[in-house]
C-alpha positions in Angstrom: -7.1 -15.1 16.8 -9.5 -13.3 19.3 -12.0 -10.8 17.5 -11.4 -7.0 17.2 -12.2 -5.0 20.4 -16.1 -3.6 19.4 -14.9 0.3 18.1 -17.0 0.5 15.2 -20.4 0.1 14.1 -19.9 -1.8 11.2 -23.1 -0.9 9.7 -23.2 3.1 8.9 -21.6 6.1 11.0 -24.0 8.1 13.7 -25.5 10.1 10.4 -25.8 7.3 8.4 -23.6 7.5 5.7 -21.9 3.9 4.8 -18.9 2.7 4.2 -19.0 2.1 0.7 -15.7 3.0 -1.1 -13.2 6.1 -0.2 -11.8 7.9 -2.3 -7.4 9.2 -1.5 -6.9 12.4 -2.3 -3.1 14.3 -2.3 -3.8 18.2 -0.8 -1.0 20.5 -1.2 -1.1 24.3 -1.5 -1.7 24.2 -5.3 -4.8 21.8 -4.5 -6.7 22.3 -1.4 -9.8 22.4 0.2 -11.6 24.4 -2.4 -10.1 22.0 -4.7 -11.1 19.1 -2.7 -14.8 20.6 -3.1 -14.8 21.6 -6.4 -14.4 17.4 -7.1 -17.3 16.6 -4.8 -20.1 16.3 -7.8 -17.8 14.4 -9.6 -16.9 11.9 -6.6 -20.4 11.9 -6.2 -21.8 10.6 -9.4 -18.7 8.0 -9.4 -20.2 6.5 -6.4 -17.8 6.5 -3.7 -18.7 6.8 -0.2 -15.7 9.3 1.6 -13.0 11.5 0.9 -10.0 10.2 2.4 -7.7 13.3 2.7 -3.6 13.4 3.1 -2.4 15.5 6.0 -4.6 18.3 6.9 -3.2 20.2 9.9 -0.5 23.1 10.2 2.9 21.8 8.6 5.7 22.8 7.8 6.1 26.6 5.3 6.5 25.0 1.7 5.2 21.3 2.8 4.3 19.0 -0.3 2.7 16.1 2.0 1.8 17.4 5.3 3.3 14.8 7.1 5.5 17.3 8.8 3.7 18.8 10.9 4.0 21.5 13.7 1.0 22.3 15.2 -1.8 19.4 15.2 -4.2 21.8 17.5 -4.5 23.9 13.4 -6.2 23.0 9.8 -3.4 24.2 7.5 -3.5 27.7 6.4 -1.7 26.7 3.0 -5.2 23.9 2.3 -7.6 27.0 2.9 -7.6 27.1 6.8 -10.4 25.9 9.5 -12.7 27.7 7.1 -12.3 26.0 4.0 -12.2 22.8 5.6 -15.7 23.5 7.2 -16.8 24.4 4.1 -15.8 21.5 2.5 -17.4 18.9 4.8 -20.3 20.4 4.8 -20.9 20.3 0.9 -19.4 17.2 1.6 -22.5 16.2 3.8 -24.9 18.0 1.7 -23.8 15.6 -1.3 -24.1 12.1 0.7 -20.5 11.7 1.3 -18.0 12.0 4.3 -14.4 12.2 4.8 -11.8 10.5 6.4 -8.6 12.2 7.6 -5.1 10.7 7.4 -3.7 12.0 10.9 0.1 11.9 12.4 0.3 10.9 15.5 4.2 9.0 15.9 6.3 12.5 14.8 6.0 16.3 14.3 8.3 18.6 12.7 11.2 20.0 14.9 10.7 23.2 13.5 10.7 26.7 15.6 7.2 26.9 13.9 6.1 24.0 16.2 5.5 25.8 19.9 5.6 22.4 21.5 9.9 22.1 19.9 10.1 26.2 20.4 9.4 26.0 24.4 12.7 24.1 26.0 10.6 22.5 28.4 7.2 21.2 26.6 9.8 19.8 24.1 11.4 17.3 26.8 7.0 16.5 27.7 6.4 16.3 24.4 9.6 14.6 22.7 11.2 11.9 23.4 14.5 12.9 24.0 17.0 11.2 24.4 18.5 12.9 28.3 22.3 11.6 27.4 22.8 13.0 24.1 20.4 15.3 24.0 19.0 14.0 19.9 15.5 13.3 19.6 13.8 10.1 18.2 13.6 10.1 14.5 11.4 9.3 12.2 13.4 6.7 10.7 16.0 8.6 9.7 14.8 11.8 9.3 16.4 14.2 11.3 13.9 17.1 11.0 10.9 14.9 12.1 11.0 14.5 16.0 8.9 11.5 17.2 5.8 12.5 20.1 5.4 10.8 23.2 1.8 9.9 22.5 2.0 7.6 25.9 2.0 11.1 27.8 -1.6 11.6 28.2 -1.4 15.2 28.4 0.7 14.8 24.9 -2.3 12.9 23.5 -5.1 15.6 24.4 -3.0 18.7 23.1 -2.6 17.0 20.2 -5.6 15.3 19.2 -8.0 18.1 20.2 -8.7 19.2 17.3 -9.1 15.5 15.9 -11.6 14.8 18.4 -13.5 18.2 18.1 -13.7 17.6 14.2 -15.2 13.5 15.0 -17.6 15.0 17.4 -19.0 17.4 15.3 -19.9 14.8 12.7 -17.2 16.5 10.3 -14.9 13.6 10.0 -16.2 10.1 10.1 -12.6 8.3 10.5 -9.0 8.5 10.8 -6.1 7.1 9.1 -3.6 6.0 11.5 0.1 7.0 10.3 3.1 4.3 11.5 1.1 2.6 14.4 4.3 1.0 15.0 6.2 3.7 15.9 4.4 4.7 19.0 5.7 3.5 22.2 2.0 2.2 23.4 -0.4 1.0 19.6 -3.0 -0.6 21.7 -3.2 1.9 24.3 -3.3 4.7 21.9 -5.8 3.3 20.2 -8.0 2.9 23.3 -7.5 6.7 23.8 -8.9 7.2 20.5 -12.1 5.1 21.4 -12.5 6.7 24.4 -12.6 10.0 22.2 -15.3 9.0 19.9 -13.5 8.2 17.0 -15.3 4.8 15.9 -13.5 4.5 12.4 -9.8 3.8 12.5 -7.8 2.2 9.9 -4.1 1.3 10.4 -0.7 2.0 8.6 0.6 -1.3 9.8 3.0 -3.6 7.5 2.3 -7.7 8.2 5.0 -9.8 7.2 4.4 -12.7 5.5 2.1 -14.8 7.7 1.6 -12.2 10.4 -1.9 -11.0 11.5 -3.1 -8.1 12.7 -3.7 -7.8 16.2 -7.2 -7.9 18.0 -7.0 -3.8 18.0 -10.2 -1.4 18.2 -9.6 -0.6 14.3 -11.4 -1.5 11.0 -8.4 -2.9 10.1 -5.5 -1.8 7.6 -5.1 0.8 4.8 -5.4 -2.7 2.5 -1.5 -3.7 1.4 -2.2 -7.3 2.6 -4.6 -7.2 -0.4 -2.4 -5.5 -2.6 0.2 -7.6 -3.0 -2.1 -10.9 -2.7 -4.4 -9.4 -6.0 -1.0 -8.7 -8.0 0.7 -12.5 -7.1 -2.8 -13.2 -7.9 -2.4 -12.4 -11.9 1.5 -13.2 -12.0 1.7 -16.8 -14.0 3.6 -19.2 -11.8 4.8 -21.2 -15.1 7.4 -17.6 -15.8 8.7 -18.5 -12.2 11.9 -20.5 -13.3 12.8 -19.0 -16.0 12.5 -15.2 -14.1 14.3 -17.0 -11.4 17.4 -17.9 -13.8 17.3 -14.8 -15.9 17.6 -12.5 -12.8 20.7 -14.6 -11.1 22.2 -14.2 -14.7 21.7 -10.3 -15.2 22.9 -10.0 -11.3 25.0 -13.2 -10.5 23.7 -13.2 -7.4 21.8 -16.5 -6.4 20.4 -15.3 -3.1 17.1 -15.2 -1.7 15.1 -12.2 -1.4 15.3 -13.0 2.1 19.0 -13.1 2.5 19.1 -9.7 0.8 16.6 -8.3 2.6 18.7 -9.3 5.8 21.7 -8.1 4.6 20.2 -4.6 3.9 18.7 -4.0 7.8 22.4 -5.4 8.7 23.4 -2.6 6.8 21.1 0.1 8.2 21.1 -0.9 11.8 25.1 -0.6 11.6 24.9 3.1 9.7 21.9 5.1 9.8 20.5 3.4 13.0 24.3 3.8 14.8 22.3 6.2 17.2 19.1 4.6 18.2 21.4 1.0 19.1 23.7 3.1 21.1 21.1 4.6 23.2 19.5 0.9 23.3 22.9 0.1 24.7 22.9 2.7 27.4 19.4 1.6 28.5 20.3 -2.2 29.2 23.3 -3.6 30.9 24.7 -6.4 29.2 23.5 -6.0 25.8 26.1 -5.4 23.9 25.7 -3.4 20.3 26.5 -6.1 18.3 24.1 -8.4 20.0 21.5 -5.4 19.5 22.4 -5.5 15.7 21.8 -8.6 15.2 18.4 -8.8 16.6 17.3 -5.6 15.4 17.6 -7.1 11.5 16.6 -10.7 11.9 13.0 -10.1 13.6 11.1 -11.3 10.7 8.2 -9.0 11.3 7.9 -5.0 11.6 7.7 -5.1 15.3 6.3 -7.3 18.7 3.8 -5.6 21.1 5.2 -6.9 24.2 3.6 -4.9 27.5 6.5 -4.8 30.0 4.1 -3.0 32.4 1.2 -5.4 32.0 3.9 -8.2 31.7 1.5 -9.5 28.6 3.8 -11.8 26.0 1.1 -12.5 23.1 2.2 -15.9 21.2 2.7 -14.4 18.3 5.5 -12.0 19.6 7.1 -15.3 20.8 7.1 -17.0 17.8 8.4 -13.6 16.3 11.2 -13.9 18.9 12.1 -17.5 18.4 11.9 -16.9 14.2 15.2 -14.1 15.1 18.6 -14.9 15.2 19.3 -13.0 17.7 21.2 -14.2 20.9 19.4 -15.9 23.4 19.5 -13.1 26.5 18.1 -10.5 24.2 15.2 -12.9 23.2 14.1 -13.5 26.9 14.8 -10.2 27.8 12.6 -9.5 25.3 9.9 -11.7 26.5 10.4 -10.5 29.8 11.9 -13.8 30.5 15.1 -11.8 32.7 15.1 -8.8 34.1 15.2 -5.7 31.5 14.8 -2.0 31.9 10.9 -1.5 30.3 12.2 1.8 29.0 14.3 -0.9 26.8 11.9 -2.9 26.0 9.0 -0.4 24.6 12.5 1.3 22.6 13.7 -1.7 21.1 10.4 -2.1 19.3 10.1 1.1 18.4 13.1 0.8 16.6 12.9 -2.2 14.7 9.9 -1.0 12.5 12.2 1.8 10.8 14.9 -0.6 10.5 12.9 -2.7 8.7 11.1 0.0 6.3 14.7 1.5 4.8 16.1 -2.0 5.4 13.6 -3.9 3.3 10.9 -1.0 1.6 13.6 1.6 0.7 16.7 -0.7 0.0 16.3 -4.4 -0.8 13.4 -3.5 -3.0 15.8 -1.3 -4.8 18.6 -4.4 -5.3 16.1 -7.7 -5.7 14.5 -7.0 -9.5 13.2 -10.8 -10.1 10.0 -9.5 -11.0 9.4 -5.8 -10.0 5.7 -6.5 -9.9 6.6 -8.6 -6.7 8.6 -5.9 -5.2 5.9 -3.8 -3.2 5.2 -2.3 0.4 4.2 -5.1 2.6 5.1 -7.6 -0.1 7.4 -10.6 -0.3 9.3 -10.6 -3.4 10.4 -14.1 -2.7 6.8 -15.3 -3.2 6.2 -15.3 -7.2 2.8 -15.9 -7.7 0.1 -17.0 -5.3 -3.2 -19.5 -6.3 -6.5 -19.3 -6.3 -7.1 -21.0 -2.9 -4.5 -19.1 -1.5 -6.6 -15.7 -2.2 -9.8 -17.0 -1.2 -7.9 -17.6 2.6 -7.0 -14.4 2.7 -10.2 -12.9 1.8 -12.3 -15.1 4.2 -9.5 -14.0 6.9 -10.3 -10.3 6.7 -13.8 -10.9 6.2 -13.6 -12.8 9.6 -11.6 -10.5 12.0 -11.3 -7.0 9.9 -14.3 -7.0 7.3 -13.9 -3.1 7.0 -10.5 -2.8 6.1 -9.4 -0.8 3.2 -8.6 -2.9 -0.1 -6.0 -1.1 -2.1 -4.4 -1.3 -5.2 -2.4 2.4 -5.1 -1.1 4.5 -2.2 0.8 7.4 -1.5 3.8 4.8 -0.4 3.6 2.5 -3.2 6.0 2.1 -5.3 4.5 1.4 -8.2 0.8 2.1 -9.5 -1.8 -0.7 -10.2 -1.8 -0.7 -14.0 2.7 -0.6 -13.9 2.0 -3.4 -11.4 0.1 -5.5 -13.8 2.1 -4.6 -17.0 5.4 -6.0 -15.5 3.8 -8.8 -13.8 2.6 -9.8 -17.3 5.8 -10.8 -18.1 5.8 -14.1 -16.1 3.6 -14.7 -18.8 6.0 -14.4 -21.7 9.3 -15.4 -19.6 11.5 -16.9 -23.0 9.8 -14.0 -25.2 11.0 -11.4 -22.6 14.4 -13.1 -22.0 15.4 -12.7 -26.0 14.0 -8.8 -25.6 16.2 -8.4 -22.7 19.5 -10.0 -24.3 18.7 -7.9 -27.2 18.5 -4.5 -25.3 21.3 -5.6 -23.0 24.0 -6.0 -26.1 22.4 -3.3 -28.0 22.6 -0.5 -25.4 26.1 -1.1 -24.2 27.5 1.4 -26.0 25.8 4.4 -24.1 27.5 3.0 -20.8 30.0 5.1 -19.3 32.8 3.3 -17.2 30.3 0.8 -16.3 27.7 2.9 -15.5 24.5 1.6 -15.4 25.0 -1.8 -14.5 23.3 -4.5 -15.3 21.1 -4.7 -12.7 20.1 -1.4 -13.0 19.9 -1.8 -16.7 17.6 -4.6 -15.8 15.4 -2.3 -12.9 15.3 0.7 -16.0 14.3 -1.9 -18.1 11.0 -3.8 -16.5 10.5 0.1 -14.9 9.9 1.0 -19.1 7.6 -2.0 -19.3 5.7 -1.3 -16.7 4.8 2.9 -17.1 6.0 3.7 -20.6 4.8 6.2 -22.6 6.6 8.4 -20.2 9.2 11.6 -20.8 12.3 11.4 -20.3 12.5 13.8 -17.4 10.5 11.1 -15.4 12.7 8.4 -16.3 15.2 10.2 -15.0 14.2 11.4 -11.5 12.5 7.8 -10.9 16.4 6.1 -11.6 18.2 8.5 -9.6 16.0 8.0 -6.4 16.0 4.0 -7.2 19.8 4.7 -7.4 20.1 6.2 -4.2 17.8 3.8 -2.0 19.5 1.0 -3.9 22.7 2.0 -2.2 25.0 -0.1 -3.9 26.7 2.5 -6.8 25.6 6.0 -5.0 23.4 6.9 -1.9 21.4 9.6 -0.4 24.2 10.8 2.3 27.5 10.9 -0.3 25.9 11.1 -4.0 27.7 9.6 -6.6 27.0 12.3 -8.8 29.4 11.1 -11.6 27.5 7.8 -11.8 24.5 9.0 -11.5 24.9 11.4 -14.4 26.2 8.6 -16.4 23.0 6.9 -15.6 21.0 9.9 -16.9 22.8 10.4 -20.3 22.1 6.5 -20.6 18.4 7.4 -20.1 18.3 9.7 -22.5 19.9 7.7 -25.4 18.0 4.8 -25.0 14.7 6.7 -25.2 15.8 8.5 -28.6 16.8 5.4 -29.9 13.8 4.5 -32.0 14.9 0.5 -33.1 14.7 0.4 -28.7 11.4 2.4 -28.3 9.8 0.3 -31.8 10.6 -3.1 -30.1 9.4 -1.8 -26.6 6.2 -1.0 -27.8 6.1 -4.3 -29.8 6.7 -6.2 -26.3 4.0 -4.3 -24.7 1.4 -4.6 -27.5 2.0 -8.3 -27.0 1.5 -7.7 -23.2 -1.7 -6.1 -23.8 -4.2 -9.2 -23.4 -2.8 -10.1 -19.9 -1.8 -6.6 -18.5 -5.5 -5.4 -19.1 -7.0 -8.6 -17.7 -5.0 -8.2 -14.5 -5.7 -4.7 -14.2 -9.4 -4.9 -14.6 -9.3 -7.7 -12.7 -7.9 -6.4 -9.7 -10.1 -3.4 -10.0 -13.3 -5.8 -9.8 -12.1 -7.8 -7.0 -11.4 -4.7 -5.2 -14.8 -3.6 -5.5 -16.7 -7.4 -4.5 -14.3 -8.7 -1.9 -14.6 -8.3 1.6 -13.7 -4.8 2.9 -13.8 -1.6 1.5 -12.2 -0.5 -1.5 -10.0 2.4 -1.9 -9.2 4.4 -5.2 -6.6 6.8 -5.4 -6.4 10.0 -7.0 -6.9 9.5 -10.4 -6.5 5.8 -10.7 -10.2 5.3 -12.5 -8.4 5.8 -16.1 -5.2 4.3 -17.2 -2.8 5.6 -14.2 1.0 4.5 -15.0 2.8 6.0 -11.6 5.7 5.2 -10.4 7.1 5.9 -6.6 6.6 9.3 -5.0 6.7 12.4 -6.1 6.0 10.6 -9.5 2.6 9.4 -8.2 2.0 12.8 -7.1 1.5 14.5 -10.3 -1.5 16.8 -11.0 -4.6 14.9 -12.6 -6.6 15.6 -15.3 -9.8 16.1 -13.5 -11.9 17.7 -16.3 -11.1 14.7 -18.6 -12.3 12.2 -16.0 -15.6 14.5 -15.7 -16.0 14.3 -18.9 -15.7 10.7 -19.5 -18.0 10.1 -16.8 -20.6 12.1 -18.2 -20.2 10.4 -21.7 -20.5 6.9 -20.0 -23.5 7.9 -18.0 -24.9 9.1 -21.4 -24.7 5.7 -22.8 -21.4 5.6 -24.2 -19.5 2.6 -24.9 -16.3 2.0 -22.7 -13.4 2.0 -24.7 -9.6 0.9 -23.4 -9.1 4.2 -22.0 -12.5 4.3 -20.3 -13.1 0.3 -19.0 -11.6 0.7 -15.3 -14.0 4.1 -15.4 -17.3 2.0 -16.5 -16.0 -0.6 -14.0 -15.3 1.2 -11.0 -18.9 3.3 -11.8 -20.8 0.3 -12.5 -19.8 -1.3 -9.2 -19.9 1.3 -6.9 -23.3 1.5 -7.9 -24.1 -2.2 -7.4 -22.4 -1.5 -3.7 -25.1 0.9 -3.3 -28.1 -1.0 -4.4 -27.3 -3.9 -2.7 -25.2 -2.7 0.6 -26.3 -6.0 2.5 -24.0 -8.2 0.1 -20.9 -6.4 0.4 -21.6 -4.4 4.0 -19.9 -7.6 6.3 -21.8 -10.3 3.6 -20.8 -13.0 3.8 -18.1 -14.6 1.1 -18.8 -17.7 -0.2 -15.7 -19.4 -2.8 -16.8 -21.3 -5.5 -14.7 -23.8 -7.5 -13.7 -22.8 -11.2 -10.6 -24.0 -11.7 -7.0 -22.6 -11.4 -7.6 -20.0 -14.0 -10.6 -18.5 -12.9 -11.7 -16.9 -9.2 -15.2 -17.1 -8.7 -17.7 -16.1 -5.3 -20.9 -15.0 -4.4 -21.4 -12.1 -1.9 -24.5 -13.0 0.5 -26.4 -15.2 -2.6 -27.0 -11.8 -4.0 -23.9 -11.1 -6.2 -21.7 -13.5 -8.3 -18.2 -12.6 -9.1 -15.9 -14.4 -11.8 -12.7 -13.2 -12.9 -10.2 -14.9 -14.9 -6.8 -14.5 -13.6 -4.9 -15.9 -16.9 -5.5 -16.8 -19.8 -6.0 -20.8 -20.8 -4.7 -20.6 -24.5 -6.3 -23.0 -26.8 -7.0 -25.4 -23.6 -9.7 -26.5 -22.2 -9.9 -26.5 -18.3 -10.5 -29.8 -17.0 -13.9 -29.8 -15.6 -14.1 -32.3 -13.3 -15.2 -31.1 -9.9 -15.8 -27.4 -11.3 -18.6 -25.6 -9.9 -22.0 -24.4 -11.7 -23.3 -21.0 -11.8 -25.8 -21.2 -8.7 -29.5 -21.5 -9.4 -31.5 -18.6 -10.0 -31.8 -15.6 -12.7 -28.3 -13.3 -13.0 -28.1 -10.2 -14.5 -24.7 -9.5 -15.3 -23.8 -5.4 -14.4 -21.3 -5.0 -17.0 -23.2 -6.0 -20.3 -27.0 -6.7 -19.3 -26.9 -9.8 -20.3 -29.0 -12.7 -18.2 -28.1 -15.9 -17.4 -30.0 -18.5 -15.5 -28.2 -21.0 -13.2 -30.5 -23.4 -13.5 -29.1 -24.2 -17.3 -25.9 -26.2 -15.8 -24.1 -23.3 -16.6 -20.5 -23.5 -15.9 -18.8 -21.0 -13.9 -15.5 -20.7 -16.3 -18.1 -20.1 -19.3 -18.9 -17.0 -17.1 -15.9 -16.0 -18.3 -15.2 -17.8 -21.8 -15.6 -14.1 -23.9 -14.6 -11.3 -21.2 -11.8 -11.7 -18.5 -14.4 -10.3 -16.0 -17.8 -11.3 -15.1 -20.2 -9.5 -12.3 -23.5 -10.5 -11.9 -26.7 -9.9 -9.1 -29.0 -12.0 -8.4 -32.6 -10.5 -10.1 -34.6 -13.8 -9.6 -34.5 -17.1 -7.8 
């Protein structure tokens, strides 16, 4: 893989603030700019780095996100206006930290509040409309969001003006890039950008299993990659089998993840997507719509980047090609191996990322409930558990080609928070135990069915969904089902509603959460969970925070945060308790299991900032400790161990284990020091707490 184009300094921005951690924050018109400020000395003594702000320009009246927006030239009025957003970056600046804006450049609401819809013809410059039918491109399948022809370079100054202006002025020190695959050019755009002065750009981009991210002018991803690789991480391959059989029982269904996955784009591209493969249809003789169909849902990955201008085929888009079964003249039409309309070719692969995000994100991850843990954005649900080695690649990867990529653990798109993440994933851990809970609850709950409703896979989905976030009201519960429901597709949808089921659904809800024998033995399971839920969620939170890249905390996620997809995730925080909690912990106060990820996340933010050369592009060094334990140093300056299960009353075999390097080691967590040069073991790092951090303080 060639390196990045050079678009960054990788060092500090123009002013000198580093990259040291960002912080996501959700605006809306009931938490704004002023808001947003009002946080800063908080976000300050935590020790992050940036700001990293939703949607901030003109959207839609009423918007809850800001990802619909009409004018991109305009700071929304409903955050607090150009004005407020001024305000904020400078108190911003005047506190050490910067921000970086989440910006919109594949769509834009087709609202009469947008001039460039309003005005007939800038909506045929600015739109890409389709000239036979007159509909515009969608944003997947939303019919309200209009996709921009960001190719147009007259498009792509009107609308990132006010982008631009903000990086210039030293206001914004990055952008966010939403759904890079949906624009007709990714590499060009992101040239544009360059060109502009924006030196900080991370991608939206989903990679399939095995894919890598192109040699773009970015910093590299918003961090799912690492996501799901630091979950898989903590889930105990031993539950594998026995997961494996209990889900084909509860479902009867022995398919792959893989198969369903397929089976749900087939699905999509044949309904929702009837209108983007008939105007693929129109665009290239020959092709017939079922042909299209098919090769729309097999391409195993979000998208190619074929140039039909430039006539550049990467290798990767060729093995891409070859992996589809699709029929052999759209592949080398696609590979520019026959003649094809280029019009064609950029659409086709603009279309096959939305296929792929209802077919797989917003469907199949609604029907395949192995392990819910597994069943993430970007992730692979087919892959149970991943090994030590296997993260260690990953991490040396991104600290090759992308070592300023975001490292995530929560997003606005997730579909399940950190801490539900490692809860459910805990249960690989206690696969017979869970089993004899499930056939329990199965048997005891079927009397508050109602003609069927819920099944039992969705009895199974409510279930591991209770694991994972309970304590958690009822109302909740309820609105998390009915949207699993309807992206599931199977029993209702979101076009035709089965209301009758789904009401069934609810009632079911409701009675198993007043049935206290149920809620007594759910807690019992999740005390006995406790040990390897809090051990995967603290560890994730440390490797976040050592491994190459840059780590990124969202909104509330430094106490317990038990979210489940959006608009749950969404809910208002409870600031003044994290403030206060802070300022006990910085008093002297001893974490307790409420405030550990807090301490944590302090602690090591802090270490970033004292020691910036080991984690700003330092280099990564594994170091062997066994299956159970994942242990490196950052630049000989910092030593990470973290134990990603637990060993039971067996001793690791210790042949060919590693030793703490030489030197003196001050652990950040608890003070203590160790010295290397005692033939210290690196899994006795580890032997009383499930995480160990330590810097170097002597050699």
């Amino acid at each position: 893989m060639s390196p990045p184009e050079e678009a960054q300094d990788e060092r500090a921005a123009p002013d000198g603030r580093n990259l040291r951690a960002t912080y996501r924050l959700q605006l809306s018109a009931a938490f704004g700019f002023a808001s947003a400020e009002a946080l800063i000395p908080y976000l300050r003594d935590l020790g992050v780095s940036h700001l990293y702000l939703s949607p901030s320009f003109q959207a839609r009246a009423g918007s809850e996100h800001g990802y619909d927006v009409v004018d991109p030239r305009l700071l929304s009025d409903a955050l607090g206006g150009e004005e407020g957003f001024r305000r904020l970056a400078h108190r911003a600046q005047a506190a050490g930290l910067g921000l970086v804006l989440d910006i919109v450049p594949n769509h834009m609401a087709a609202d009469d509040a947008n001039p460039f819809w309003a005005d007939q013809t800038l909506r045929e410059q600015f739109f890409d409309i389709d000239p036979a039918s007159g509909r515009h491109r969608r944003f997947f399948d939303i019919d309200h969001l209009a996709g921009v022809r960001q190719e147009d370079e007259r498009v792509f100054a009107e609308t990132h003006e006010l982008t631009l202006r903000l990086v210039e002025e030293g206001l914004v020190d990055g952008v966010r890039i939403d759904h890079i695959d949906g624009l007709a050019e990714p590499l060009g755009y992101l040239r544009r950008l360059r060109d502009g002065g924006v030196t900080r750009v991370w991608v939206e981009k989903i990679l399939s299993p095995g894919e890598k991210l192109r040699a773009w002018p970015v910093c590299g991803t918003v961090g799912y990659e690492f996501l799901n690789d630091v979950c898989a991480l903590f889930v105990d391959p031993r539950g594998g089998q026995r997961l494996t059989e209990l889900w084909q029982q509860v479902s009867g269904d022995a398919r792959s993840f893989g198969e369903v996955a397929l089976e749900s784009k087939l699905e999509q591209v044949r309904s929702t997507f009837t209108p983007e493969v008939e105007r693929l249809a129109r665009e290239a003789e020959g092709l017939e719509p079922d042909m299209l169909q098919r090769g729309l849902a097999s391409l195993p990955v979000y998208r190619t980047y074929v140039d039909p201008v430039d006539r550049s085929v990467a290798e990767a888009d060729r093995r891409a090609v070859a992996a589809a079964a699709m029929p052999a003249e759209l592949a080398a039409a696609l590979l520019l191996e026959r003649p094809a309309p280029p019009a064609f070719i950029t659409r086709f692969q603009q279309t096959t990322p939305p296929i792929t995000a209802k077919g797989v994100e917003d469907t199949a991850l609604y029907r395949y409930g192995r392990l819910l843990a597994l069943n993430e954005v970007g992730g692979d649900p087919g892959r149970f558990s991943i090994d030590v080695e296997t993260f260690h690649a990953g991490c040396l990867e991104r600290a090759r080609h992308f070592p300023r990529g975001l490292l995530a653990t929560q997003t606005h798109d997730t579909k399940r928070s950190a801490d539900v993440r490692a809860r459910i994933g805990a249960l690989a851990s206690v696969a017979d135990e869970w089993a004899a809970y499930l056939g329990r609850w199965l048997q005891r709950s079927e009397p508050w069915r109602s003609d069927g409703a819920p099944d039992d896979v969705e009895r199974y989905f409510l279930f591991q969904t209770l694991v994972g976030a309970w304590p958690l009201s009822t109302e909740r519960i309820e609105s998390y089902m009915s949207k699993a429901l309807r992206e599931a597709k199977r029993n209702t949808n979101w076009v035709t509603p089965n209301c009758e089921w789904e009401e069934a659904v609810g009632r079911f809800c409701r009675a198993l959460c007043a049935d206290q024998q149920f809620v007594s033995e759910l807690e019992r399971l999740i005390a006995h969970l406790a040990p390897a839920a809090e051990r995967a969620a603290l560890g994730q939170v440390v490797l976040k925070l050592t491994a190459p890249g840059i780590p990124d905390i969202y909104q509330g996620d430094e106490l317990p945060f038990r979210a489940l997809v959006d608009p749950d995730n969404r809910r208002p925080v409870d600031w003044e308790r994290r403030r206060t909690e802070l300022q006990r912990l910085a008093a002297g106060a001893h974490p307790d299991a409420e405030t550990h990820k807090l301490f944590v996340i302090q602690r090591l933010l802090d270490l970033r900032a004292r020691r910036p050369e080991a984690f700003n592009g330092g280099a990564y060094e594994p170091l062997a400790a066994g299956e159970d334990v994942c242990a490196f140093v950052r630049s000989d300056e910092v030593l990470v161990a973290v134990r990603v299960r637990d060993v039971g009353g067996e001793r690791p075999v210790r042949d060919g284990l590693g030793e703490v390097p030489g030197g003196l080691w001050r652990n950040v967590l608890t003070e203590e020091v160790r010295s290397g040069h005692a033939r210290m073991e690196l899994v006795d790092l580890v032997a009383d707490h499930s995480i160990a951090v330590f810097e170097r303080i002597g050699s």
